[in-house]
Structure formats: structure tokens, C-alpha cells
N, CA, C and O atoms as a Tripos MOL2 file, in Angstrom:
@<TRIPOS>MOLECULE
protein
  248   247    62     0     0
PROTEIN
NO_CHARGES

@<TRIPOS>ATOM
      1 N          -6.6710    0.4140    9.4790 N.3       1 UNK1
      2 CA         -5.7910    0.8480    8.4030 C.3       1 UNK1
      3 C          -6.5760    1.1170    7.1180 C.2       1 UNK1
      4 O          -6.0730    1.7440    6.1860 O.2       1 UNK1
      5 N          -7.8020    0.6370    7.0890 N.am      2 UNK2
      6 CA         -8.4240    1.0660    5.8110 C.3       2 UNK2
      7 C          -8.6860    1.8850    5.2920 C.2       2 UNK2
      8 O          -8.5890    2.0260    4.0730 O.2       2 UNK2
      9 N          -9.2550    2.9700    6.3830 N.am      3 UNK3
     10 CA         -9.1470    4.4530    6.2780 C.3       3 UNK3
     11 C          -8.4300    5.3010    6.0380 C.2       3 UNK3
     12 O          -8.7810    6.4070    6.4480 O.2       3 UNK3
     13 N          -7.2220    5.2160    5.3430 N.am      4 UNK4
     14 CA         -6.3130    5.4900    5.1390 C.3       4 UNK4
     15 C          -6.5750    6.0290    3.6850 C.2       4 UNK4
     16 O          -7.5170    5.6030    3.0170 O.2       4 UNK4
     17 N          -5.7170    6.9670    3.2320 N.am      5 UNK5
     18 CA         -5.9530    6.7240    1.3210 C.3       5 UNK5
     19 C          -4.7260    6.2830    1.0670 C.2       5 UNK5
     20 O          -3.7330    6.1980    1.7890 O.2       5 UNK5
     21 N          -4.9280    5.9910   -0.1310 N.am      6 UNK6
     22 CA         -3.8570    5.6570   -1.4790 C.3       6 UNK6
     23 C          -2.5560    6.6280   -0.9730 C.2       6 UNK6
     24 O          -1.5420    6.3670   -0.3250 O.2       6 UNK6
     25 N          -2.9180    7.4900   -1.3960 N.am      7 UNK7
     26 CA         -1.3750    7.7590   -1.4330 C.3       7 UNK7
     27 C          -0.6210    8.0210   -0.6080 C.2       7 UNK7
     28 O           0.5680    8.2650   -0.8140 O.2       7 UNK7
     29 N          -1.5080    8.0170    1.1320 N.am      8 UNK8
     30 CA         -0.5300    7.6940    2.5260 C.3       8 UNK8
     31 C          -0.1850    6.1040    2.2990 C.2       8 UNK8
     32 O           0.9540    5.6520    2.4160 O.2       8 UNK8
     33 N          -0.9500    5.5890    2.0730 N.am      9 UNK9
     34 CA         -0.6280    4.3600    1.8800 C.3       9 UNK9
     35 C           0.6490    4.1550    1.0200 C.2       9 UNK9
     36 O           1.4920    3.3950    1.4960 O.2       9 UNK9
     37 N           0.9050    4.7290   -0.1830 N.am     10 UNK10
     38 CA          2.0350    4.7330   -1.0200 C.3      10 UNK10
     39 C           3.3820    5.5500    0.0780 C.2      10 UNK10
     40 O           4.5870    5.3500    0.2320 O.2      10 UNK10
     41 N           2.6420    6.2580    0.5030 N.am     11 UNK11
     42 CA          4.0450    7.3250    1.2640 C.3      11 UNK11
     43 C           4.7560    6.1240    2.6640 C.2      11 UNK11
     44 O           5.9710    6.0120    2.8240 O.2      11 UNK11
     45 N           3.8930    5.4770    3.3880 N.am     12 UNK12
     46 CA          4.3400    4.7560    4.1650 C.3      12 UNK12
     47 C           5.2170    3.3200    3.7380 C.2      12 UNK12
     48 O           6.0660    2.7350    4.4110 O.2      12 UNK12
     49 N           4.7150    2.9970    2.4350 N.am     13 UNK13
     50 CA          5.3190    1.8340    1.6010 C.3      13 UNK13
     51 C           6.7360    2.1100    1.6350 C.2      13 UNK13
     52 O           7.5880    1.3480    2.0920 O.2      13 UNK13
     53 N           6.9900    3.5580    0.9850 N.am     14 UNK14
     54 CA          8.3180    4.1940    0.6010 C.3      14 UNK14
     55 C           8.6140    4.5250    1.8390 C.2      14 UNK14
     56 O           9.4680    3.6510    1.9900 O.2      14 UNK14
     57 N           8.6000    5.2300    3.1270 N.am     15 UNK15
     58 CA          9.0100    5.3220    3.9930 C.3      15 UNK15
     59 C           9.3600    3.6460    4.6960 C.2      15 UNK15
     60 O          10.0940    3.6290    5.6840 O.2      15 UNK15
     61 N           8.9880    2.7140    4.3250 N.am     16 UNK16
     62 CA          9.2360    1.3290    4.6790 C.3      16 UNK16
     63 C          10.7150    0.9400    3.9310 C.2      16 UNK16
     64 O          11.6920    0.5330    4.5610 O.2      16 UNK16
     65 N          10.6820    1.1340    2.5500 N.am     17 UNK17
     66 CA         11.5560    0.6450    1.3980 C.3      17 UNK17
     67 C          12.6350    1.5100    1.6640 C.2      17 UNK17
     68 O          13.7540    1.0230    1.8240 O.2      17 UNK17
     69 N          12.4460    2.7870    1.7360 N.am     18 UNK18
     70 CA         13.4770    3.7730    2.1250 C.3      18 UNK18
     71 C          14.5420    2.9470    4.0540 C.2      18 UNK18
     72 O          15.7040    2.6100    4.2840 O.2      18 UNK18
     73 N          13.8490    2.9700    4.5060 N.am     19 UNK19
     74 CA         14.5310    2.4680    6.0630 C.3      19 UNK19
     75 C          15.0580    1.0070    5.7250 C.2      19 UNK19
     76 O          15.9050    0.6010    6.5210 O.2      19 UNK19
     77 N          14.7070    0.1150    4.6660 N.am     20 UNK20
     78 CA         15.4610   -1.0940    4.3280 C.3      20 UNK20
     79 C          16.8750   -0.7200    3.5980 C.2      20 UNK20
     80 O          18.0560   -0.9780    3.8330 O.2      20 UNK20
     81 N          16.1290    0.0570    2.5350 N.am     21 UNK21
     82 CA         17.8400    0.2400    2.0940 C.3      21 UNK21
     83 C          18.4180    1.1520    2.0010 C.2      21 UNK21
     84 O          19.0590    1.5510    1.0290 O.2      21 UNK21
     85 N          18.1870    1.9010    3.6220 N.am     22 UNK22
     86 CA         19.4240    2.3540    4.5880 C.3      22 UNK22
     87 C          20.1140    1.3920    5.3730 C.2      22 UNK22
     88 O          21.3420    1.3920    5.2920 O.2      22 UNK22
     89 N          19.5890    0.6240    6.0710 N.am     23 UNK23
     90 CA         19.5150   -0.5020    6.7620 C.3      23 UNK23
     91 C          19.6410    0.1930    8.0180 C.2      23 UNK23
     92 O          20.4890    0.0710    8.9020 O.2      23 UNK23
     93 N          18.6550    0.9310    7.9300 N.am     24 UNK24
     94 CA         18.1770    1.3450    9.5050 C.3      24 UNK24
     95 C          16.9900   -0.0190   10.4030 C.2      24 UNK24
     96 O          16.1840    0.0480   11.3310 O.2      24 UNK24
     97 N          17.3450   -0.8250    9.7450 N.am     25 UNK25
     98 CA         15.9760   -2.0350   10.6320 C.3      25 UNK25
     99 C          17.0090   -2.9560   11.0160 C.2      25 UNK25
    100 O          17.9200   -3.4950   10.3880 O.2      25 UNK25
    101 N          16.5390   -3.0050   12.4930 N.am     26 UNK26
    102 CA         16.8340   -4.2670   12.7970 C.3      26 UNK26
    103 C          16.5400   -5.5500   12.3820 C.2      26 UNK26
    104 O          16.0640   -5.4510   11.2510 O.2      26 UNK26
    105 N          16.5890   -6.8650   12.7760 N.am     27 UNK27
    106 CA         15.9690   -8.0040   12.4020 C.3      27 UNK27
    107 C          14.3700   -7.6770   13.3160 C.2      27 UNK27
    108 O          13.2550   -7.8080   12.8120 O.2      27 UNK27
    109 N          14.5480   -7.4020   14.2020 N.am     28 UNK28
    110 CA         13.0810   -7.2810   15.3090 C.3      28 UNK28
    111 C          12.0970   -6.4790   14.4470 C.2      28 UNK28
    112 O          11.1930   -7.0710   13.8570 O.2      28 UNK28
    113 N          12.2690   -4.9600   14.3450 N.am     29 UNK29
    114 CA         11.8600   -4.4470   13.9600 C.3      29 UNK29
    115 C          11.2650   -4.8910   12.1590 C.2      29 UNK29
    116 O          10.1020   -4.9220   11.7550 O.2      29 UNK29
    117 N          12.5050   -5.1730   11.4140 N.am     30 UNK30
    118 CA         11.8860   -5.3800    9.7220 C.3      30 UNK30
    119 C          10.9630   -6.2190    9.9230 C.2      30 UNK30
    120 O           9.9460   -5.7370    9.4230 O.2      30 UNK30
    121 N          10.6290   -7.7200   10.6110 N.am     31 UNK31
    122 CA          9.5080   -7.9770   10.5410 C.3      31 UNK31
    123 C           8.3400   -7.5940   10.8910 C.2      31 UNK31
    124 O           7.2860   -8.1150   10.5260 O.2      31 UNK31
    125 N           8.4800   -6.5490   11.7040 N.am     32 UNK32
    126 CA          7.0670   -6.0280   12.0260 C.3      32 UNK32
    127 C           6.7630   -4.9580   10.4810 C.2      32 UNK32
    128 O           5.6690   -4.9950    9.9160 O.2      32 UNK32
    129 N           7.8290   -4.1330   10.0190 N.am     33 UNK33
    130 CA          7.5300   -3.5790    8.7440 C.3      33 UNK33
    131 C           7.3120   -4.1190    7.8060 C.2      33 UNK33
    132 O           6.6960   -3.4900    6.9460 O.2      33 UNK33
    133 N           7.7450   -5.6540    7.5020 N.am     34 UNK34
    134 CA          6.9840   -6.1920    6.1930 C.3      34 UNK34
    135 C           6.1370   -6.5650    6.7290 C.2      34 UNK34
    136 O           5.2350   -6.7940    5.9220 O.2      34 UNK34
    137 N           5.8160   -6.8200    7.8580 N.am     35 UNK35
    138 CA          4.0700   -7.3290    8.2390 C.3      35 UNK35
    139 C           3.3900   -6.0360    7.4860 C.2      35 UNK35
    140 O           2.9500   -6.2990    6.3660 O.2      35 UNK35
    141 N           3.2210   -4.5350    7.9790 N.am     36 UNK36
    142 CA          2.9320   -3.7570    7.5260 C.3      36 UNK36
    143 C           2.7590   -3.5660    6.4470 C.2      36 UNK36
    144 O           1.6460   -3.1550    6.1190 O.2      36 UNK36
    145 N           3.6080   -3.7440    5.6050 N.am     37 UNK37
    146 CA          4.3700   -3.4440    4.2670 C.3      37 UNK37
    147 C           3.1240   -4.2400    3.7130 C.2      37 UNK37
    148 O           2.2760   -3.5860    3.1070 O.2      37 UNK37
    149 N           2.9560   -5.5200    3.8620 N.am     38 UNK38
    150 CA          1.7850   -6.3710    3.2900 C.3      38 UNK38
    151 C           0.5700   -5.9430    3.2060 C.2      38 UNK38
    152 O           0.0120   -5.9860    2.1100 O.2      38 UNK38
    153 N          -0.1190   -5.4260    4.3680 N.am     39 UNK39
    154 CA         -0.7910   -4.6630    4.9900 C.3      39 UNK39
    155 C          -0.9660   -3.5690    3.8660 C.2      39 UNK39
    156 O          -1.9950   -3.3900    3.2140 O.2      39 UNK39
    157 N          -0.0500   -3.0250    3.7770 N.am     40 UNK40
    158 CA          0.0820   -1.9620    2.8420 C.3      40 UNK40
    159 C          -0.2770   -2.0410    1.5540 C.2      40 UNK40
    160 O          -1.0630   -1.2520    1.0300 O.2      40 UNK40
    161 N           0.3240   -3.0790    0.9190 N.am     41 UNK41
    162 CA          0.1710   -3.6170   -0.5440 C.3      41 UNK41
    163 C          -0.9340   -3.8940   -0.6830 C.2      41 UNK41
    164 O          -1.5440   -3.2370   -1.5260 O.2      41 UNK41
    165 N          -1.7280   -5.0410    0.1120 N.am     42 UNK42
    166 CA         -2.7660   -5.5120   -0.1330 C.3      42 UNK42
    167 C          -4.0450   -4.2360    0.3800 C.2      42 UNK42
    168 O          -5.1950   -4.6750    0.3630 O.2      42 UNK42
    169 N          -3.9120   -3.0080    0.7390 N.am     43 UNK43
    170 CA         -5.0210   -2.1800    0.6520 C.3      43 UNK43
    171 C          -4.5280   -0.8880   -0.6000 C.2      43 UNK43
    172 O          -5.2160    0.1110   -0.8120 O.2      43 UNK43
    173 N          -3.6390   -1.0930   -1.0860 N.am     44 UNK44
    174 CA         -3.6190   -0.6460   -2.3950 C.3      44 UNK44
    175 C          -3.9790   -1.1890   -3.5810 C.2      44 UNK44
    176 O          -4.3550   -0.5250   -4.5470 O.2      44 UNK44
    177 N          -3.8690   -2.5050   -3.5480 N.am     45 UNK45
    178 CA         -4.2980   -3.4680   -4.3990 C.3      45 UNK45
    179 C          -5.6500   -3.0360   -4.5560 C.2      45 UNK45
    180 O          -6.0940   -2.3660   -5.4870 O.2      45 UNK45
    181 N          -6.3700   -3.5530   -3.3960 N.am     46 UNK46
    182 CA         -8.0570   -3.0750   -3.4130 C.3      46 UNK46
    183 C          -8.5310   -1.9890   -3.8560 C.2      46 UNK46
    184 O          -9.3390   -1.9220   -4.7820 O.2      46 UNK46
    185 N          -8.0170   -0.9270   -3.1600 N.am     47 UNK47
    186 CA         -7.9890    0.4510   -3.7010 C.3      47 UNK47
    187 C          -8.1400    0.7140   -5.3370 C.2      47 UNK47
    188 O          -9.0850    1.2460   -5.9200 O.2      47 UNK47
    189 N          -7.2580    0.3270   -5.7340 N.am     48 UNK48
    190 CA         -7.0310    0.1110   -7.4130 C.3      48 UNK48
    191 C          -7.9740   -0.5630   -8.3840 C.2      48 UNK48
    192 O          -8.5390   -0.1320   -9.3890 O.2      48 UNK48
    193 N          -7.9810   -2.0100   -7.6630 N.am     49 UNK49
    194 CA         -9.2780   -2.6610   -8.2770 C.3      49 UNK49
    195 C         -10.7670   -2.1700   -8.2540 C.2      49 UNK49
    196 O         -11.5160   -2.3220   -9.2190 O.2      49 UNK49
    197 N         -11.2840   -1.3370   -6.6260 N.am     50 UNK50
    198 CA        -12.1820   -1.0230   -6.9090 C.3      50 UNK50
    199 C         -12.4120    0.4150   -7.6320 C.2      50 UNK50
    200 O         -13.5750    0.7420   -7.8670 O.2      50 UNK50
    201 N         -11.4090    1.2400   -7.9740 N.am     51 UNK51
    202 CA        -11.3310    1.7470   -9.2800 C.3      51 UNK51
    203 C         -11.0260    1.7240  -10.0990 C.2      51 UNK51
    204 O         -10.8770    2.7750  -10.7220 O.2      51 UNK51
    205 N         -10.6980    0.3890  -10.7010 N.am     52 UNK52
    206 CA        -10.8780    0.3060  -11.9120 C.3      52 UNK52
    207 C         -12.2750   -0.1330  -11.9580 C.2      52 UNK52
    208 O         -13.0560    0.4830  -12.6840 O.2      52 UNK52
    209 N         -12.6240   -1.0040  -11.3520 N.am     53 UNK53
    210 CA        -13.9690   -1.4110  -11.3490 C.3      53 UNK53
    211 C         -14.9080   -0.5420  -11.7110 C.2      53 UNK53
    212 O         -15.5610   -0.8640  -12.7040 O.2      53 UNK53
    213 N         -15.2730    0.8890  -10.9760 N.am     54 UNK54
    214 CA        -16.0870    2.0710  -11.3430 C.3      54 UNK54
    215 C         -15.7340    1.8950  -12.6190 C.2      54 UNK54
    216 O         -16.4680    1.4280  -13.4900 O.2      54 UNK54
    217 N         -14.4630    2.3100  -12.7770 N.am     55 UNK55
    218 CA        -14.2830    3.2280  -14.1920 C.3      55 UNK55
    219 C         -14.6480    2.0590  -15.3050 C.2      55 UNK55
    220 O         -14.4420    2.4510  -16.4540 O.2      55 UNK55
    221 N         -14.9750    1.1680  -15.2400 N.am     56 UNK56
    222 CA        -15.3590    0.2450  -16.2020 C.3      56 UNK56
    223 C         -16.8650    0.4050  -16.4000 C.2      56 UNK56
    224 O         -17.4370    0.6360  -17.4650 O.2      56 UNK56
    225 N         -17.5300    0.2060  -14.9240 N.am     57 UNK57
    226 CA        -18.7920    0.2940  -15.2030 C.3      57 UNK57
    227 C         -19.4490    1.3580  -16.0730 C.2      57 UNK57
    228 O         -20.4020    1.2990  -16.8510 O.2      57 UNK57
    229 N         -18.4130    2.6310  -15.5910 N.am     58 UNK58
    230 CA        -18.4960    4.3030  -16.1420 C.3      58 UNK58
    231 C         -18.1770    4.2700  -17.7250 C.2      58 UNK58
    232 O         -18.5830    5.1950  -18.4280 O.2      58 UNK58
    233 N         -17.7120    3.5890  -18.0760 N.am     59 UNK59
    234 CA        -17.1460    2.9560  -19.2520 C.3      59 UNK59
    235 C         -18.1880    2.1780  -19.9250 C.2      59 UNK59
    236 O         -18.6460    2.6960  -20.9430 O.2      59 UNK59
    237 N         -18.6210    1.1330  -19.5990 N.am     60 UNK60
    238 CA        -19.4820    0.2220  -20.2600 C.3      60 UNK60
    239 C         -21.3560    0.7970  -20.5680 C.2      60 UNK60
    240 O         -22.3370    0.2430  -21.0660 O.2      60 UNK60
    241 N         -21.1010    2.1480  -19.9640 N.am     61 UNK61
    242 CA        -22.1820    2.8600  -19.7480 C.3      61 UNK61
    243 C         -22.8110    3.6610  -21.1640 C.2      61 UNK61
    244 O         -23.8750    3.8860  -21.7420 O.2      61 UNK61
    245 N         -21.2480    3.9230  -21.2690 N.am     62 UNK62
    246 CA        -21.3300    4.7410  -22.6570 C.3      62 UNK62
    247 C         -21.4980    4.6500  -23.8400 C.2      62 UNK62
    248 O         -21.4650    5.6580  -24.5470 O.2      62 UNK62
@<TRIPOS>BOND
     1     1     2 1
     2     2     3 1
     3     3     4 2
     4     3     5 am
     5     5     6 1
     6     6     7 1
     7     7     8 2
     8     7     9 am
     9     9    10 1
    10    10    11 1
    11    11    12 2
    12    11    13 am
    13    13    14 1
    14    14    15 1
    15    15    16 2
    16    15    17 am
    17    17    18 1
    18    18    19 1
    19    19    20 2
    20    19    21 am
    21    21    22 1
    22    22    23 1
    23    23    24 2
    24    23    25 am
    25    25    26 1
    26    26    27 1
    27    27    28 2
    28    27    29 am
    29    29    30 1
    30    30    31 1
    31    31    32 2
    32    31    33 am
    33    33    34 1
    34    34    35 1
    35    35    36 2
    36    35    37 am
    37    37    38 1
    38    38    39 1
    39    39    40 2
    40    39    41 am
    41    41    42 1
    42    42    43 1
    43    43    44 2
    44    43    45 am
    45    45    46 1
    46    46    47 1
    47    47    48 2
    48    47    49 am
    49    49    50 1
    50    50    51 1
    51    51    52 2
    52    51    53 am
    53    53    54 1
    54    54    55 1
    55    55    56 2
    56    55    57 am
    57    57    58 1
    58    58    59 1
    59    59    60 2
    60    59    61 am
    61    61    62 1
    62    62    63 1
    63    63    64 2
    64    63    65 am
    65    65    66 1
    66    66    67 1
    67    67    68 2
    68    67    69 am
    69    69    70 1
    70    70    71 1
    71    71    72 2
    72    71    73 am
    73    73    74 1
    74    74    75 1
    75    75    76 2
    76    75    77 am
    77    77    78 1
    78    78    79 1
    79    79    80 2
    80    79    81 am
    81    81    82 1
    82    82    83 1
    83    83    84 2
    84    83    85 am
    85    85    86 1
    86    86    87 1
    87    87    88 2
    88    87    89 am
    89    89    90 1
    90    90    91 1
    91    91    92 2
    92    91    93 am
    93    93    94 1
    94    94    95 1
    95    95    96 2
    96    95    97 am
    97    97    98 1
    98    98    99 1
    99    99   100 2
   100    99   101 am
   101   101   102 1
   102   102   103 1
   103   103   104 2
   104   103   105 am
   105   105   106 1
   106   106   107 1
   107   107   108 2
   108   107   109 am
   109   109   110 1
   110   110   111 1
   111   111   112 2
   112   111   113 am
   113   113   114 1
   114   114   115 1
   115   115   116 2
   116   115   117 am
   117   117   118 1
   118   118   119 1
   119   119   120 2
   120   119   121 am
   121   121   122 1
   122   122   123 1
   123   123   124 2
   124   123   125 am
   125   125   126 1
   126   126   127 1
   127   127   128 2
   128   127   129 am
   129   129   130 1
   130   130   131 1
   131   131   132 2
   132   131   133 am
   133   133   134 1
   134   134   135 1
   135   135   136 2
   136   135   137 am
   137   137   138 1
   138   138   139 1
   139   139   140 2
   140   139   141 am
   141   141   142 1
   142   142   143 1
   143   143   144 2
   144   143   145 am
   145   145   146 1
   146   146   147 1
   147   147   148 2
   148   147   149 am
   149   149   150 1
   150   150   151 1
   151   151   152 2
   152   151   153 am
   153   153   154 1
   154   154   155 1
   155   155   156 2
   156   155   157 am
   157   157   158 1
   158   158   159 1
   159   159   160 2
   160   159   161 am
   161   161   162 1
   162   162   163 1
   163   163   164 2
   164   163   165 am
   165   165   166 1
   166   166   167 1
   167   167   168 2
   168   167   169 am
   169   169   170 1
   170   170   171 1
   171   171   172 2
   172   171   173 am
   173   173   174 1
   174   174   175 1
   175   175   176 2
   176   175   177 am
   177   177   178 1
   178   178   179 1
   179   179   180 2
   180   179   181 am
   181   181   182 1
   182   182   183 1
   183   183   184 2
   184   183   185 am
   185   185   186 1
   186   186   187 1
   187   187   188 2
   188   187   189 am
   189   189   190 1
   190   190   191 1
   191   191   192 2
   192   191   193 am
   193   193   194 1
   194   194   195 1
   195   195   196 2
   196   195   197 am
   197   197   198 1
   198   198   199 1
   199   199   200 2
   200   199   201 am
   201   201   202 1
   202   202   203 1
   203   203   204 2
   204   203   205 am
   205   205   206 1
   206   206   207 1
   207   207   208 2
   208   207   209 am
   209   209   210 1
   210   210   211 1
   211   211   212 2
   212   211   213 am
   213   213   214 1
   214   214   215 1
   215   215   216 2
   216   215   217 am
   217   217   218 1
   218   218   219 1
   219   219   220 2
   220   219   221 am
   221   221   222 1
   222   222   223 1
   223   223   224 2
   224   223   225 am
   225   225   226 1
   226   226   227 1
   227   227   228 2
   228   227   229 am
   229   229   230 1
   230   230   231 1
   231   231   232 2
   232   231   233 am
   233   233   234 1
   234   234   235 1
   235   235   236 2
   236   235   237 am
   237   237   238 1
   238   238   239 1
   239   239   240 2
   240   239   241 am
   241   241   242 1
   242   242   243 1
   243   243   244 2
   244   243   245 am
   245   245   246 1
   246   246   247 1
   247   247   248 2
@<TRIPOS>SUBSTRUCTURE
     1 UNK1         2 RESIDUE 1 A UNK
     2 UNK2         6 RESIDUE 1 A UNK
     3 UNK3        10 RESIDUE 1 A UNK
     4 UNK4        14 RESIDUE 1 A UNK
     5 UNK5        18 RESIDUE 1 A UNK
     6 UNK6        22 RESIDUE 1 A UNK
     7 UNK7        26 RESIDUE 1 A UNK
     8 UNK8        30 RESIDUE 1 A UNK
     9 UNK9        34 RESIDUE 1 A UNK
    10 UNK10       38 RESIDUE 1 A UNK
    11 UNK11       42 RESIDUE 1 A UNK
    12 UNK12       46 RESIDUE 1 A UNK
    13 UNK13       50 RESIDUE 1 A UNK
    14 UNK14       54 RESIDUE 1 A UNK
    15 UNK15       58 RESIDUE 1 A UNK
    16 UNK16       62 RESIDUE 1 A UNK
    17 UNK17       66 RESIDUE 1 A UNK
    18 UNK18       70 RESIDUE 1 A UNK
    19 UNK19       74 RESIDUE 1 A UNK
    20 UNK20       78 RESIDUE 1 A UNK
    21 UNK21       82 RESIDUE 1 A UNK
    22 UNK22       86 RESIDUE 1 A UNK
    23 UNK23       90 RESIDUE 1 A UNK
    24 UNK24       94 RESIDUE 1 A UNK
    25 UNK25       98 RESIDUE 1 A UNK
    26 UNK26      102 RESIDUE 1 A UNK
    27 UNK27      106 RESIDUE 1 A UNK
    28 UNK28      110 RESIDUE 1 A UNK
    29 UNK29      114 RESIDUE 1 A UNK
    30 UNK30      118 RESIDUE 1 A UNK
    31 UNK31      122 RESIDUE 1 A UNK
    32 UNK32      126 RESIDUE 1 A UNK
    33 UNK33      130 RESIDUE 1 A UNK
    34 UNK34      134 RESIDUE 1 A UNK
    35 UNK35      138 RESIDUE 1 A UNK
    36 UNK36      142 RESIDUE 1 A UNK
    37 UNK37      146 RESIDUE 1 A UNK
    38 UNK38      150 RESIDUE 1 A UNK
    39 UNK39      154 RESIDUE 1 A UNK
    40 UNK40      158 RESIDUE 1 A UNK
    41 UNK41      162 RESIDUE 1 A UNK
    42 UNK42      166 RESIDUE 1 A UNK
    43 UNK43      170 RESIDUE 1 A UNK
    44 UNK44      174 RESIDUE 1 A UNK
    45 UNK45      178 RESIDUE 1 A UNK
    46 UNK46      182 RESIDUE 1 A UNK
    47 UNK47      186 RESIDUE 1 A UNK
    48 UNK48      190 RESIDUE 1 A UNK
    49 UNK49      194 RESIDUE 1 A UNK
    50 UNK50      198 RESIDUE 1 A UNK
    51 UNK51      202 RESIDUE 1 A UNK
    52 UNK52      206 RESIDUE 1 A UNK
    53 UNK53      210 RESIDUE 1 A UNK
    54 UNK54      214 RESIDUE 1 A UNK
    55 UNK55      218 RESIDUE 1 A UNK
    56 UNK56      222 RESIDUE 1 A UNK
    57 UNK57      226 RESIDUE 1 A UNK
    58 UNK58      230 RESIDUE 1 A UNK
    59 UNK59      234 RESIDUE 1 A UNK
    60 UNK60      238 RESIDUE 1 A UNK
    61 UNK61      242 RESIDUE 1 A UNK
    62 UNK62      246 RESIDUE 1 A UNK
């Protein structure tokens, strides 16, 4: 899943959030999507941090 970018990553989040509140999920199924969903968050998280990170260094440069 890492290989992924940002903003599939954002599109699958919302395609997650979107099918909850339709209430197209079962009980079976939603837990396997917030497993995901986590999954999800936490490689956007990273994503983010390690750019901000650049842009600081790119920053502190100047």
C-alpha cells in the first residue's frame, strides 16, 4: 500500500466515508474498511510529515 500516492490515498479514504454514510457496509465488511481506513490515515500522515520535513530543510537553507 505504500506505493500508492496521496491523493489515491485521499480518494479511497472518501470512497470509505462515502459507503459509511450510505450505510452500504455491513458489520463484516466495515471492519475490514476501517482496518483499511487506518491503513489509509496513517500513510497520509507520513506522506505529509515527510513533506513537511523537505520543505523545512528547503526552508532552513535559505
Amino acid at each position: 500500500m505504500k506505493d500508492i500516492k496521496y491523493e489515491e490515498a485521499v480518494r479511497q479514504l472518501e470512497a470509505i466515508v462515502d459507503k459509511m454514510e450510505r450505510g452500504e457496509l455491513d458489520i463484516d465488511s466495515m471492519a475490514g474498511q476501517l482496518k483499511q481506513a487506518q491503513e489509509l490515515v496513517k500513510l497520509c500522515k507520513q506522506k505529509l510529515k515527510r513533506t513537511d520535513d523537505e520543505i523545512q530543510k528547503l526552508l532552513d537553507k535559505q
